[in-house]
VEXLOKE-688445 format. One line per field, with one value per residue: x, y, z of N, C-alpha, C, CB in turn. Coordinates in steps of 0.02 Angstrom, whole numbers, always signed. Glycine has a CB too. Example, Ala and Ser with C-alpha at 12.3 -4.5 7.8 and 13.67 -1.06 7.14 Angstrom:
2
n.x <- (+660/+642)
n.y <- (-284/-112)
n.z <- (+390/+354)
ca.x <- (+615/+684)
ca.y <- (-225/-53)
ca.z <- (+390/+357)
c.x <- (+660/+645)
c.y <- (-165/+2)
c.z <- (+390/+394)
cb.x <- (+565/+704)
cb.y <- (-224/-30)
cb.z <- (+452/+286)
% end
This chain:
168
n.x <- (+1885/+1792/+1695/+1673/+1543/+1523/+1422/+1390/+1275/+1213/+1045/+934/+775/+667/+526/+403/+301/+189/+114/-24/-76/-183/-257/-357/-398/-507/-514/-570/-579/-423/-268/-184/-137/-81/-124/-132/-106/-293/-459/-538/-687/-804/-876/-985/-1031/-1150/-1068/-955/-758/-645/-524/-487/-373/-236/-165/-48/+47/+161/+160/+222/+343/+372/+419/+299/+216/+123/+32/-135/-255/-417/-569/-741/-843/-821/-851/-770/-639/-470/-282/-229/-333/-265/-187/+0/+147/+111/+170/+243/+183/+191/+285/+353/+430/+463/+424/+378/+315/+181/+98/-60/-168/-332/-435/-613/-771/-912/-1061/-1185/-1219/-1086/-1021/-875/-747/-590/-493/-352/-223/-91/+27/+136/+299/+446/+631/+670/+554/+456/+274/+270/+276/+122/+73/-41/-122/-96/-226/-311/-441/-527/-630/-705/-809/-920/-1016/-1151/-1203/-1325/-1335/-1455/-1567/-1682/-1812/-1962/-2059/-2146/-2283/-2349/-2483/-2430/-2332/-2237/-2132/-2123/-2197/-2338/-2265/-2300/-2421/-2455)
n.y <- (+216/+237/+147/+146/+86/+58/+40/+53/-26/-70/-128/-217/-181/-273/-255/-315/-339/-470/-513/-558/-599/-640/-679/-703/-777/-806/-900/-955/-1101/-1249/-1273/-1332/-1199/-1108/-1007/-907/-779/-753/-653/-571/-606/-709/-755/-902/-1037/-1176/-1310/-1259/-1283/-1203/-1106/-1074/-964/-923/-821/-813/-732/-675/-531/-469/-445/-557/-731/-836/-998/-1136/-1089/-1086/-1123/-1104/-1127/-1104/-1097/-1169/-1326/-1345/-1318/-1370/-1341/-1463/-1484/-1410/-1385/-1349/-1273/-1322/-1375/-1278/-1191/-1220/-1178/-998/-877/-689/-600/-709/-789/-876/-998/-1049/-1160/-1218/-1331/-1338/-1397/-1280/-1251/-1166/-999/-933/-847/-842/-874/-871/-889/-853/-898/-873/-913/-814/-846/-858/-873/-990/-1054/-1051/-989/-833/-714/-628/-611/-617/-745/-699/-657/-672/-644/-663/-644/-698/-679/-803/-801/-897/-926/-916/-931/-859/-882/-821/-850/-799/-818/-771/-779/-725/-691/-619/-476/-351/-270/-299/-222/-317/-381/-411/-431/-555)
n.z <- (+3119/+2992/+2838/+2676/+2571/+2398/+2268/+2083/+1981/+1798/+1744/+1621/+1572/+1446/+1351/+1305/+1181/+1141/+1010/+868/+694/+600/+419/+315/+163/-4/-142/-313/-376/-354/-314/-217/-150/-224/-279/-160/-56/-66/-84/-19/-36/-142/-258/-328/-408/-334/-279/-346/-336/-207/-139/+26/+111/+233/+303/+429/+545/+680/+720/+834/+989/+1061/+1068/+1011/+1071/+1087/+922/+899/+800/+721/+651/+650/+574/+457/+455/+588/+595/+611/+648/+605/+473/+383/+259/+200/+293/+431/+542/+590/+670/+796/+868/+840/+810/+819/+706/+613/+485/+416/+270/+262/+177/+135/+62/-45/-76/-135/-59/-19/+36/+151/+294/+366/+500/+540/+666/+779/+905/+1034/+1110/+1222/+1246/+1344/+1321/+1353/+1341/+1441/+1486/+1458/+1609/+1675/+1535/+1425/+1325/+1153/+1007/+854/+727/+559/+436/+300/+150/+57/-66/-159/-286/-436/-560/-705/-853/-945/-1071/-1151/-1273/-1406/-1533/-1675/-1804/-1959/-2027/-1931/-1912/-1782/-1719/-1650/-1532/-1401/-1405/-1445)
ca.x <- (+1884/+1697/+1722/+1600/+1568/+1446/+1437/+1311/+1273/+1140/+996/+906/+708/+637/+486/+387/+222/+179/+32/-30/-119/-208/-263/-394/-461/-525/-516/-609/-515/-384/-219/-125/-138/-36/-142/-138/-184/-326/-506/-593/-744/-790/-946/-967/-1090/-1140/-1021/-884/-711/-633/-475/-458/-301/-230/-82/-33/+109/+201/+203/+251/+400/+399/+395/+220/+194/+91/+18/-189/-306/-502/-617/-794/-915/-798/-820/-744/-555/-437/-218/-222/-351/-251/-133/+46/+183/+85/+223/+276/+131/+234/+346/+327/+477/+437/+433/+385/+256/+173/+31/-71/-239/-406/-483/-659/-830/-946/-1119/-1216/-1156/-1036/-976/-848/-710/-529/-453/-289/-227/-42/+64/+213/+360/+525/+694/+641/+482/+400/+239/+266/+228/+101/+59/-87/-118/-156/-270/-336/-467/-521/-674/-709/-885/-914/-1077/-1147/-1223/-1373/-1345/-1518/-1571/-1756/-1815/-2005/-2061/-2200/-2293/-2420/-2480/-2411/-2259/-2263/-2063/-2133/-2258/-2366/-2232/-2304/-2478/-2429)
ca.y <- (+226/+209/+123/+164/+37/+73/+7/+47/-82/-59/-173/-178/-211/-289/-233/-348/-339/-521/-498/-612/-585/-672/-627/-729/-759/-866/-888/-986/-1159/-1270/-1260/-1321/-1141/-1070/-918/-880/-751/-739/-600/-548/-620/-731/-778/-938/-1081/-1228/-1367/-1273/-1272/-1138/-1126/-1039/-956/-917/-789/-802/-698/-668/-482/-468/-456/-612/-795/-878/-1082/-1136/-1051/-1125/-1109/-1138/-1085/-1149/-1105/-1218/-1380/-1346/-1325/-1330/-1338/-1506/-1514/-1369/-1405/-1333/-1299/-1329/-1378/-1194/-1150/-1265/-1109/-941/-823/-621/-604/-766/-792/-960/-978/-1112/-1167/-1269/-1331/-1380/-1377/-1231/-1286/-1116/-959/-952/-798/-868/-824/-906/-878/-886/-892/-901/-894/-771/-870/-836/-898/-1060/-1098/-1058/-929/-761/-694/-579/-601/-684/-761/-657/-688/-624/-649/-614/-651/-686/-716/-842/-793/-932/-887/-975/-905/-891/-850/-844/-829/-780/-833/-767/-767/-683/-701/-541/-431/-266/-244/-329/-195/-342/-450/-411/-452/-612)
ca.z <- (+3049/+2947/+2789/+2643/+2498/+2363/+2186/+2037/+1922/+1777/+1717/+1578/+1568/+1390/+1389/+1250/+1155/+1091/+931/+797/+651/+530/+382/+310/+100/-45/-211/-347/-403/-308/-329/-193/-135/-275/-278/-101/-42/-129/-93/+45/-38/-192/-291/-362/-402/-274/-310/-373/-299/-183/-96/+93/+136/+296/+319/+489/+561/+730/+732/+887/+990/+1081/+1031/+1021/+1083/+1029/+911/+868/+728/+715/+612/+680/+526/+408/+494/+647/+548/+654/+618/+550/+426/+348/+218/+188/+352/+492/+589/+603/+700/+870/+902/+801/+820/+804/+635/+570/+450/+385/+239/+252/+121/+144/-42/-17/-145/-109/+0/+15/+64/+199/+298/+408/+521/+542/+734/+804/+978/+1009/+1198/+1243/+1296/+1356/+1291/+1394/+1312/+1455/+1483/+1501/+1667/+1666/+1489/+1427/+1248/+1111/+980/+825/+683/+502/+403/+218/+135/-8/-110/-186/-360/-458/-649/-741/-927/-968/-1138/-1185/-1337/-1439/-1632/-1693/-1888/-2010/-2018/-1941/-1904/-1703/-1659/-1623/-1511/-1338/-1417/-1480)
c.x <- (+1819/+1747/+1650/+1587/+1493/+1479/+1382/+1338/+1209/+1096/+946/+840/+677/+579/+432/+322/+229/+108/+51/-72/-138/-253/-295/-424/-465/-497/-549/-561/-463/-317/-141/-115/-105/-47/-164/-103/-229/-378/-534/-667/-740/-853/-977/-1023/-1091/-1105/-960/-809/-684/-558/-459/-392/-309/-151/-78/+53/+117/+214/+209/+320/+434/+385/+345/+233/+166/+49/-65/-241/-368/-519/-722/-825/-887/-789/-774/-656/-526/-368/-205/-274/-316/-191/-54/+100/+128/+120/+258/+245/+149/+246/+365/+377/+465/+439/+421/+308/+221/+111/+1/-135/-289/-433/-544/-702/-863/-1026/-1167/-1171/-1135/-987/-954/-788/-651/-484/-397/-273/-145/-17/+115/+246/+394/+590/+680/+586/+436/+349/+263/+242/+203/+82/+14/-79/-156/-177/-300/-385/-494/-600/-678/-784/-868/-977/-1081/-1205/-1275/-1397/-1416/-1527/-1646/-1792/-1893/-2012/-2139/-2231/-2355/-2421/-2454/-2336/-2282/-2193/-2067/-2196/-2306/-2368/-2272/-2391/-2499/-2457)
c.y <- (+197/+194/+126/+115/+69/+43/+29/-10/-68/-133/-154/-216/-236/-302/-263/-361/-383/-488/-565/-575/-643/-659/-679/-717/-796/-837/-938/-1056/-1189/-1286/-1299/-1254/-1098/-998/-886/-818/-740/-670/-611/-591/-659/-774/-818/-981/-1145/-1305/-1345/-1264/-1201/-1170/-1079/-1027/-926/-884/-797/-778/-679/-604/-437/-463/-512/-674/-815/-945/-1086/-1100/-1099/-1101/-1146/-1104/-1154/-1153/-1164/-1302/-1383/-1356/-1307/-1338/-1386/-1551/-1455/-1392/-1349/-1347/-1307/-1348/-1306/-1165/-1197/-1197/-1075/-869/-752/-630/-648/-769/-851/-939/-1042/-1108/-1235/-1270/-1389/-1352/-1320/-1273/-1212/-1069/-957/-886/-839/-838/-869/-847/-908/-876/-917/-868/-875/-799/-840/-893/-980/-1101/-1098/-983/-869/-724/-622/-564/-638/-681/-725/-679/-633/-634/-619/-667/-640/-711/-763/-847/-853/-917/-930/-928/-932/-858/-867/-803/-827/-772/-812/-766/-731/-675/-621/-533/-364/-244/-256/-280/-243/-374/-460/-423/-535/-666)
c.z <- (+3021/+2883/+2743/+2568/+2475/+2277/+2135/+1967/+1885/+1749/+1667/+1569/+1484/+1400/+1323/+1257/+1112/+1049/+874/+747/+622/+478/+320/+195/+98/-109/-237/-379/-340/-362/-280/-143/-161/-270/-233/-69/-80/-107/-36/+43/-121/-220/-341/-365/-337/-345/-325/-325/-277/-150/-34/+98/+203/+293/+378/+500/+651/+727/+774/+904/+1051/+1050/+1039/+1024/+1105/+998/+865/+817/+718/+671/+590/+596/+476/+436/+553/+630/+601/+604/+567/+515/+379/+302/+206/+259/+416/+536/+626/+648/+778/+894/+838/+820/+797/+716/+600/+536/+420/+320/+231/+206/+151/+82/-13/-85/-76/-109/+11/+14/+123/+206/+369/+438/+552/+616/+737/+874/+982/+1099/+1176/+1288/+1289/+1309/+1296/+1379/+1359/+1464/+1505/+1574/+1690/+1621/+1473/+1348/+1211/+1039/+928/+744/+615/+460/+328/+209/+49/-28/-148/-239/-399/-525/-677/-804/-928/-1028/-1128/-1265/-1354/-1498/-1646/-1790/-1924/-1980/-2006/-1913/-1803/-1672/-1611/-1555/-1444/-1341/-1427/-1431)
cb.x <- (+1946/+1604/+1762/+1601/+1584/+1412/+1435/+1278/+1272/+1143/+963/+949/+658/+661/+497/+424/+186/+168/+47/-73/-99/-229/-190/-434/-466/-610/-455/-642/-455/-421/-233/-84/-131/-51/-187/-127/-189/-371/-551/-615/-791/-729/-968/-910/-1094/-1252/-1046/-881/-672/-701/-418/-469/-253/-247/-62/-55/+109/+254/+206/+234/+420/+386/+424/+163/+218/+73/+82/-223/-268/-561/-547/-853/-942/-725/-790/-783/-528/-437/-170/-178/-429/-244/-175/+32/+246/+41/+275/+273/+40/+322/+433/+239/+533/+491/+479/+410/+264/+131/+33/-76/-207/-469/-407/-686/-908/-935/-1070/-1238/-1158/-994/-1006/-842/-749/-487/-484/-231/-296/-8/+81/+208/+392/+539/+767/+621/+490/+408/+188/+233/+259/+123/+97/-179/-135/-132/-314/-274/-486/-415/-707/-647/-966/-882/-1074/-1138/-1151/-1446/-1275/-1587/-1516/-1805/-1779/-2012/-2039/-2212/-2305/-2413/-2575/-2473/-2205/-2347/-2053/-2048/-2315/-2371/-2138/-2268/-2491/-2344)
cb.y <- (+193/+299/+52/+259/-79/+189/-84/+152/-164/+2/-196/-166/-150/-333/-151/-402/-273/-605/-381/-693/-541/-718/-579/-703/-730/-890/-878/-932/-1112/-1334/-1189/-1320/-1137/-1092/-895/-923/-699/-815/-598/-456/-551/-762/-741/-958/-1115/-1249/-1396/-1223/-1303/-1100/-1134/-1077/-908/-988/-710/-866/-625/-707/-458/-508/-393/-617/-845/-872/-1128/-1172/-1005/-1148/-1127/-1133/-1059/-1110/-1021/-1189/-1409/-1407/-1270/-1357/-1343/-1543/-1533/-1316/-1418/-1271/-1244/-1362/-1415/-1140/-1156/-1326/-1140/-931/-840/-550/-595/-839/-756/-1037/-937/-1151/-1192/-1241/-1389/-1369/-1471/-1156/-1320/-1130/-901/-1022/-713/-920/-773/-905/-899/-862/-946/-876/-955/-699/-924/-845/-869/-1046/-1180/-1099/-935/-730/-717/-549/-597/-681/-825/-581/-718/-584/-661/-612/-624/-738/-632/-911/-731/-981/-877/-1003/-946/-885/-887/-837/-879/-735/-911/-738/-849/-585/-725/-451/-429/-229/-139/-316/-155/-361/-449/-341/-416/-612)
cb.z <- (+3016/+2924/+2806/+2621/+2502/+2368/+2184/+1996/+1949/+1712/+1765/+1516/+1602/+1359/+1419/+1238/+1123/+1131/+856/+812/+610/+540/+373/+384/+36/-47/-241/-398/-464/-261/-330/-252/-89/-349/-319/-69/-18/-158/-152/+35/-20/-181/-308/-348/-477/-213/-373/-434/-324/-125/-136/+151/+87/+336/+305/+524/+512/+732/+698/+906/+990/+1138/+1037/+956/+1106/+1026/+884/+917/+660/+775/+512/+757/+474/+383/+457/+691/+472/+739/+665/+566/+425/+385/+148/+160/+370/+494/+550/+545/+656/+861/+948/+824/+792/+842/+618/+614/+406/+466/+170/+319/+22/+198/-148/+72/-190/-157/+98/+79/+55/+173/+296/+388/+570/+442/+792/+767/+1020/+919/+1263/+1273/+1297/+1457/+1334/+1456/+1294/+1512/+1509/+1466/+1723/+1679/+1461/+1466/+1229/+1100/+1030/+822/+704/+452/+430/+165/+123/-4/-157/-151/-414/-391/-709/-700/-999/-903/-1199/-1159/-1351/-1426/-1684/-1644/-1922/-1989/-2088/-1886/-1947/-1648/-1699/-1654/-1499/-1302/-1468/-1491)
% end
């Protein structure tokens, strides 16, 4: 007597694309970051205040740990000279979004560029295998502005309704 065993069983593959973004402005004034997000770009005098924002998002479909933040041209900024959650940026679930701000005086102009870099774990926290860290940047410029008024003054003796003025 042959005896025949067989079984099917299914499995299922999840097949996951980690991504970040970030998503980089300014604006004129500090706030806290009230008015964050603010402009792509922003044109102001030297000295006066600005405020950097920083959207960062997870939109991806695995978790990011950690998830890092530079931005060389601004002093070498990294997570924590940034102000708001920064804690959020540990472990970064699909969908999660943070906003963080930088309030500094304006120095020149300044086209700069705010990086992120974030790892695809598993349930476990640990690396993905086979996945490497992805990463993604955004640029804003900050024009710095030098308002001028210049008056010419001239006289010349009589009245002739100015024909003279450029004689003067």
């Amino acid at each position: 007597c042959q005896w025949a065993n067989s079984a099917d069983d299914t499995a299922a593959v999840d097949d996951v694309s980690p991504s970040i973004t970030v998503d980089k402005s300014v604006y004129a004034g500090q706030n806290d970051g009230a008015d964050c997000p603010g402009a792509g770009n922003v044109a102001v005098r030297s000295g006066d205040a600005v405020t950097y924002c920083f959207v960062i998002t997870n939109d991806g479909e695995a978790t990011l740990e950690p998830v890092t933040f530079s931005d060389p041209a601004l002093g070498n900024l990294t997570a924590a000279d940034l102000s708001g959650d920064t804690a959020a940026l540990a472990s970064m679930a699909p969908g999660d979004s943070v906003t963080l701000w930088y309030e500094t005086t304006v120095d020149g102009d300044l086209t700069n560029t705010a990086i992120v870099t974030g790892t695809p774990v598993d349930d476990g926290g640990d690396p993905l295998p086979g996945s490497d860290p992805v990463t993604d940047e955004d640029v804003v410029t900050v024009d710095e502005v030098a308002p001028a008024v210049s008056v010419a003054k001239t006289v010349y003796r009589g009245h002739d309704g100015g024909t003279n003025c450029a004689s003067g």
